[in-house]
N, C-alpha and C positions, 0 to 999 in steps of 0.2 A: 594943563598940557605942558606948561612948561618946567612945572617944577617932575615931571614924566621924562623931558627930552633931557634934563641934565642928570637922573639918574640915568638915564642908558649910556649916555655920552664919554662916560668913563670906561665903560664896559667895550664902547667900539673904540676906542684912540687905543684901551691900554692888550690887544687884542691882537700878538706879533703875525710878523705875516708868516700865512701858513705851505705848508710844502706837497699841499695837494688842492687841483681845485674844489668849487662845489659839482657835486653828483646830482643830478636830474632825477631824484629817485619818484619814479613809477611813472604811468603813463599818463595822469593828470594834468601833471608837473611840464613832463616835456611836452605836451601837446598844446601848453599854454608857453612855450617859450622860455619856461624853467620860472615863473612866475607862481607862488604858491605861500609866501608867507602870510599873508593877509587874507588868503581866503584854506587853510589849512582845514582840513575836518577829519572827523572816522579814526580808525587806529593808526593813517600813516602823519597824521597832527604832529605824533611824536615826535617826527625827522623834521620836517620843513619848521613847525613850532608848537612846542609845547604848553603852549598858553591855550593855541586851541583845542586842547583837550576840554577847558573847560568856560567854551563861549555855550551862550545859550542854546542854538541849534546845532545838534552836534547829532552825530551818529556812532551807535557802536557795532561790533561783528568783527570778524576775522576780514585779514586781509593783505594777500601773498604779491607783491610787486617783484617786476626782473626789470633790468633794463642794460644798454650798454652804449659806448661812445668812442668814436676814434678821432685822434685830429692828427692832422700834419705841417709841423711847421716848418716855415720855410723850403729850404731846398736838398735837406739832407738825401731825402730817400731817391733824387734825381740823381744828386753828385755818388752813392754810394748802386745803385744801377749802374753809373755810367763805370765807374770804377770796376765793377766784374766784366762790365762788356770790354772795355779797354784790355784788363790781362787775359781773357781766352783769346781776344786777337792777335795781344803778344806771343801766345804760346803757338799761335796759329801760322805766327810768323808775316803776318799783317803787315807791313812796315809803314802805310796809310794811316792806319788808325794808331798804332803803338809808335805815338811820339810822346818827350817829354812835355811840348804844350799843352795835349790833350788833356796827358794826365794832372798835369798842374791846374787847367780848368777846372776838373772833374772832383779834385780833390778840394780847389775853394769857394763850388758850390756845395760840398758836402760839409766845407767849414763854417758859413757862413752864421753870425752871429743869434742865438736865440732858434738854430735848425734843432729840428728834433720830430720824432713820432710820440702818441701820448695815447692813451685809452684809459679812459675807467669805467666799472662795472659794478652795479649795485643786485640787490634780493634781498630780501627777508620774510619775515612772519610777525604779524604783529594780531595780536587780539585787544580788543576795548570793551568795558563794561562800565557802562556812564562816565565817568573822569578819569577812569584809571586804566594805561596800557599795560602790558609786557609785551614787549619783543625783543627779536632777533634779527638784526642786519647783518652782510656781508658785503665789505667794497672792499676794493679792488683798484691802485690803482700803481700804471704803471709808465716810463720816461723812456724811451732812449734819446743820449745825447752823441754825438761825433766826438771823436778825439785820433787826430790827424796827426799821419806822421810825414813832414816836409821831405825830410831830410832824405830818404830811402825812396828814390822815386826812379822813373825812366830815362835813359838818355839813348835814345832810339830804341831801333827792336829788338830789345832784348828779351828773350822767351819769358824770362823767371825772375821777371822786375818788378811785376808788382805781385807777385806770392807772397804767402803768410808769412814763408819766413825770409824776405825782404822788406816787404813794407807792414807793419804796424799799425793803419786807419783800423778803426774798432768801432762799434755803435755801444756806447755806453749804458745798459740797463740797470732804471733802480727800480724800487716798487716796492708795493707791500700790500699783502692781504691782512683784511682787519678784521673781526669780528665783534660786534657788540652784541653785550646782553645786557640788558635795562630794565628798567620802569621807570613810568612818565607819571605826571599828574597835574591835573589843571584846577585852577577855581578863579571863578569871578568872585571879586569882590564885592560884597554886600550887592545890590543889584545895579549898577554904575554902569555897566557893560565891559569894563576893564576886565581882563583875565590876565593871570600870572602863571606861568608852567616851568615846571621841571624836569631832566630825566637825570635819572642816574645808573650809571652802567661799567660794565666788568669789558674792558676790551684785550683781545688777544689779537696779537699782532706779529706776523712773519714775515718779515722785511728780507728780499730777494735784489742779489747781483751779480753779473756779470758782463765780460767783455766779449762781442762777437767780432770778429776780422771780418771787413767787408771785402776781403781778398777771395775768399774761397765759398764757395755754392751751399757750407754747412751751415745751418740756424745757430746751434748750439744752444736752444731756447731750453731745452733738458737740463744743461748745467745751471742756467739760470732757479729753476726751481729746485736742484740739489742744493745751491750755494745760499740758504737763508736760516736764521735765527729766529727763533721762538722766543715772545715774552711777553709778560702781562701788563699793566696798566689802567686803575681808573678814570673815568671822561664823566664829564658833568656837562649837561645842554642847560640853558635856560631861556625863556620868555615871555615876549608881551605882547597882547593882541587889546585893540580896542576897538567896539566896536560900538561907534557914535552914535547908532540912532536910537540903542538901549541909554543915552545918557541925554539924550536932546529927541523926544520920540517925533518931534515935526519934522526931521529934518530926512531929505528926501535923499532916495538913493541907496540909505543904507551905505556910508562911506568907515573902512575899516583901518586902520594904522596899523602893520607889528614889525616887530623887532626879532631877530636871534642870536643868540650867539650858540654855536657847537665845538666842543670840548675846549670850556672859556678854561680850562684845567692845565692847557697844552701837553698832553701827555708826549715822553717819547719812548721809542721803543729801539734795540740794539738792533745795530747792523751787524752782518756776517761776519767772522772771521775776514774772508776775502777783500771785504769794502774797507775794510779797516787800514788792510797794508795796502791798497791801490791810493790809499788817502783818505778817504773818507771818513767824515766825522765818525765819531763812535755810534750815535745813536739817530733813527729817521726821526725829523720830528712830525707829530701830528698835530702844530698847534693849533691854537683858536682861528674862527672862523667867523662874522660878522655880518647877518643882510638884514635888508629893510624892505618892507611889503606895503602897498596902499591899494586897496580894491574899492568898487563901485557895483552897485547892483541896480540899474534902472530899471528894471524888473524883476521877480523872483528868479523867472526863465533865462536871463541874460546877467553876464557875470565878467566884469572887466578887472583885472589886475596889471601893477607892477610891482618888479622887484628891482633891485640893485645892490652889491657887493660892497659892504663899509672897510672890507680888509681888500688890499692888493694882496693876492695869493701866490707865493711860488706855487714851483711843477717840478715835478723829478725832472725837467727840461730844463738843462742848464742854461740860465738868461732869458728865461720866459716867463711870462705872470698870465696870473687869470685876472681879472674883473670884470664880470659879467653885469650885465644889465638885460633886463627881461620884460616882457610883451604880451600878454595875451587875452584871449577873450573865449566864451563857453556860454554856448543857446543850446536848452535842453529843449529839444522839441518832445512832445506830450508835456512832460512834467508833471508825469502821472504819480503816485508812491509805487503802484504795482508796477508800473511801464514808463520808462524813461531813454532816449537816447542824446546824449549830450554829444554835439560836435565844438571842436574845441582847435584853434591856431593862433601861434605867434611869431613873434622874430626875439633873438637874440643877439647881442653883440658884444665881445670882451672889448673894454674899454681899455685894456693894458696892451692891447697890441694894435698900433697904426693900422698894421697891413691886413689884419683881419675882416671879410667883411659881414652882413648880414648872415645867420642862421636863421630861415624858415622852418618851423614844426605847426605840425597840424595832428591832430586825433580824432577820434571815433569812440564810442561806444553802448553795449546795452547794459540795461538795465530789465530783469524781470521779473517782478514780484521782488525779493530778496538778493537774487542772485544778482553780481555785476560783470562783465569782462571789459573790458577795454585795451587798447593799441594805439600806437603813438609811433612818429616818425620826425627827424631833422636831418637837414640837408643844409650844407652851405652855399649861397652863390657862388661862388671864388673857388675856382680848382687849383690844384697841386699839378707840377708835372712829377712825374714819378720815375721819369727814362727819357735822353737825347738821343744817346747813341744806340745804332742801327734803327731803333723803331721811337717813335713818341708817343707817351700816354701819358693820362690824367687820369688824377680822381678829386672832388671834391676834397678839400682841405679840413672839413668838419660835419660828422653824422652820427646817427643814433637811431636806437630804436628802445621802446619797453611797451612792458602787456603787465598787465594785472587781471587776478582774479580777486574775487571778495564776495563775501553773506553778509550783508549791511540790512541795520532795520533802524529807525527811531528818526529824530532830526529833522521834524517835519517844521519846516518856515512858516508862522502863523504869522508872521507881519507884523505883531508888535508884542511883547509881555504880556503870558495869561496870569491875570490876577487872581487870587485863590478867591470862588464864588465864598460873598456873605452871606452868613447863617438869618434864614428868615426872620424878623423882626416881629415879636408877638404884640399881638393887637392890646392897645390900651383900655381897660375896662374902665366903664365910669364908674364913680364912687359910688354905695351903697346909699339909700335913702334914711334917712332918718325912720327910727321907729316913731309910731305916734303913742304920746302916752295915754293911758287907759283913764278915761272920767270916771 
C-alpha cells in the first residue's frame, strides 16, 4: 500500500490547479453528495474512475446521464439588482433612492471579493462491454465575475448617472463547452483486487466571452455565445481502484480505496479574439484534476462512500476555488437483479471557501429487470440575497439536479471470488493381480 501511495502521490502534488470545478456527472453521483470514486461501476466508471472499469463486479449496457448546477457567490447578483433598481429610480427622478451612498453601496456589494454566479452542466452517452467503454461527454461550464466602475458614479439625482454609457459595472462571462470523445479501459491485476484504468480522448472545446453592463435591462447572453473560439485538444484520465477484500478475503465490509486524476495531460484551449484584447490570457486552461474515494459496504444492500479534492480548483470566478469534499450513503431496498430501487443521500461542502455551507442531495430510483431511471437533487442550507432595493429575495446559494437513463445487465456481487470448478478427479484403479503360472 505504501509503495501504491507514493506512486500516486506524484500524480496529485504535480496536478496544477485547474480553472473549472468538478461536475456531479449523473444522478448516482449527486444523490450521493458527489461521492463516487471508490464505488464507480457500468459505463459512467469511465468519468468518476477508470479503474473501475475493470474491478470484479462490474456492469455493462448503455448509459445516458444529464445533469446541471448553479452557485452564487457572494453578493454580486444583490449589488448588480440593486444597481438597475437604483438607475430606473434615477431616471424616475427618485431623488430618495438616487443618491451617491446608495450607489457606492450597491456597487461594493457587487465588488466584493471572490462575488460571482457559476453553473456547470454535464450529458453524455457512454456504452460498456466487459472492460471496455466509448463514450461521449459534454460539460459545460461557465463564470461571471464583476468588474466595477468607481469612478463614473451618482452625485445626486441625476437621470442618466448610472446608464451604460456613464458607468461601466459589467458582469464578466467566461466559459467553455467541451466535448469529449474517448475510450476507457480497466484491468485487475493478476487477481490482487487492484485495478488500473485509462481513458483516452479527442476533446473539442469552445471557449465563450463577454461583458454584460449591469446598467441596462439587456442579457446580451447572445453575444456571449457569438464571441467564442473552436479548438481541438487531447485529454488522458487515469486510475486506481482497490478493492481489499479481493486481497484479504476475511476482511469485512468490503472496504475500497481509489484515486483519479482527469486530464493529468492539462490541455488548453484558445480564447476568443474578444477575451484576448479585454486581457485575457490567450488560452482557457483545462487543467488536471485530482480526487480520492474510500467506500464501505456493510452489506451488499447498503453502500457508504467518501470523496475529497487532492487539487484546489479555480472557477472562471475570479478569486474563487472549489475543493469539494463529499458524503454519501445508498440502501437498495429489494436488491433484486430483475427489481431494485436504490435510495441514495448526502452532504457536500467546498473546503476553499469559509463562507460556504453544507449542500444536501438526496436521490431516488428504479431499476426493472434491465432497465434503470434515476433522479437526484442538491440544495444548499445558506441562501443568497439576490435584491435590497425596493423588494428582498433570496435563493439558495448552491443547487442541482440530474436524471439518467440506462440498460445495465451483468455485476452480479457473489461475496467473494468464483473459483473456476475442478475437473473431476478419476478414481484410482488397483493394480492388476499377478497371473498364476501354469503347472
Amino acid at each position: 500500500m505504501q509503495k501504491l501511495s507514493a506512486a500516486f502521490l506524484p500524480l496529485a502534488l504535480a496536478i496544477p490547479a485547474a480553472a473549472t470545478p468538478w461536475h456531479n456527472m449523473g444522478p448516482r453521483a449527486m444523490g450521493m453528495g458527489g461521492a463516487q470514486v471508490a464505488v464507480a461501476q457500468g459505463p459512467l466508471a469511465s468519468y468518476w474512475n477508470p479503474a473501475g472499469l475493470g474491478q470484479l463486479y462490474n456492469v455493462s449496457g448503455v448509459e445516458l446521464p444529464i445533469g446541471a448546477r448553479g452557485e452564487f457567490t457572494g453578493t454580486v447578483l444583490q449589488g448588480a439588482n440593486d444597481i438597475n433598481e437604483i438607475r430606473k429610480a434615477c431616471e424616475a427622478g427618485n431623488a430618495a433612492v438616487c443618491t451617491a451612498a446608495r450607489v457606492n453601496d450597491a456597487l461594493r456589494r457587487f465588488n466584493d471579493p471572490g462575488n460571482g454566479v457559476m453553473a456547470d452542466l454535464g450529458g453524455g452517452l457512454s456504452i460498456k462491454i466487459k472492460k471496455v467503454v466509448v463514450f461521449a461527454n459534454n460539460l459545460t461550464y461557465i463564470g461571471g465575475s464583476p468588474k466595477v466602475d468607481f469612478r463614473n458614479t451618482c452625485n445626486g439625482a441625476t437621470p442618466n448617472c448610472l446608464s451604460a454609457a456613464n458607468n461601466s459595472s459589467s458582469i464578466v462571462l467566461r466559459g467553455g463547452n467541451f466535448t469529449e470523445l474517448g475510450v476507457g479501459y480497466g484491468r485487475e491485476i493478476m487477481e490482487t483486487g487492484l485495478s488500473l484504468g485509462v481513458n483516452l480522448k479527442g476533446i473539442i472545446g469552445r471557449v465563450g466571452y463577454q461583458e454584460i453592463n449591469v446598467a441596462t435591462d439587456e442579457s446580451s447572453f447572445n453575444k456571449f455565445k457569438d464571441n467564442t473560439k473552436t479548438s481541438f485538444q487531447p485529454g488522458v484520465d487515469v486510475g486506481m481502484l482497490w478493492d481489499m477484500r479481493e486481497t484479504f478475503p476475511s476482511m469485512p465490509m468490503r472496504p475500497r480505496l481509489g484515486v483519479v486524476g482527469r486530464n493529468v495531460n492539462a490541455p488548453e484551449f484558445k480564447n476568443p479574439d474578444v477575451a484576448v484584447l479585454a486581457g485575457e490570457r490567450a488560452k482557457f486552461p483545462l487543467n488536471g484534476q485530482a480526487r480520492a474515494g474510500f467506500a464501505l459496504s456493510p452489506f451488499k444492500w447498503w453502500h457508504l462512500a467518501l470523496d475529497a479534492d487532492l487539487t484546489d480548483n479555480l472557477t472562471p470566478v475570479d478569486g474563487f476555488k472549489s475543493r469539494y469534499m463529499s458524503a454519501g450513503t445508498e440502501i437498495n431496498v429489494f436488491n433484486r437483479p430483475w427489481l431494485n430501487i436504490p435510495l441514495r443521500a448526502g452532504l457536500q461542502k467546498n473546503l476553499s471557501d469559509s463562507a460556504s455551507g453544507l449542500t444536501y442531495t438526496a436521490g431516488a430510483g428504479l431499476n426493472f429487470v434491465r432497465v434503470v431511471i434515476d433522479v437526484a437533487g442538491m440544495v444548499s442550507a445558506k441562501t443568497t440575497s439576490i435584491q435590497s432595493e425596493g423588494k428582498t429575495e433570496k435563493v439558495p446559494n448552491n443547487f442541482g439536479a440530474a436524471a439518467r437513463f440506462a440498460f445495465l445487465f451483468g455485476g452480479t456481487d457473489e461475496g467473494r471470488r468464483q473459483s473456476a470448478p475442478r475437473a473431476p478427479r478419476t478414481p484410482r484403479m488397483p493394480p492388476p493381480e499377478p497371473k498364476k503360472k501354469k503347472k
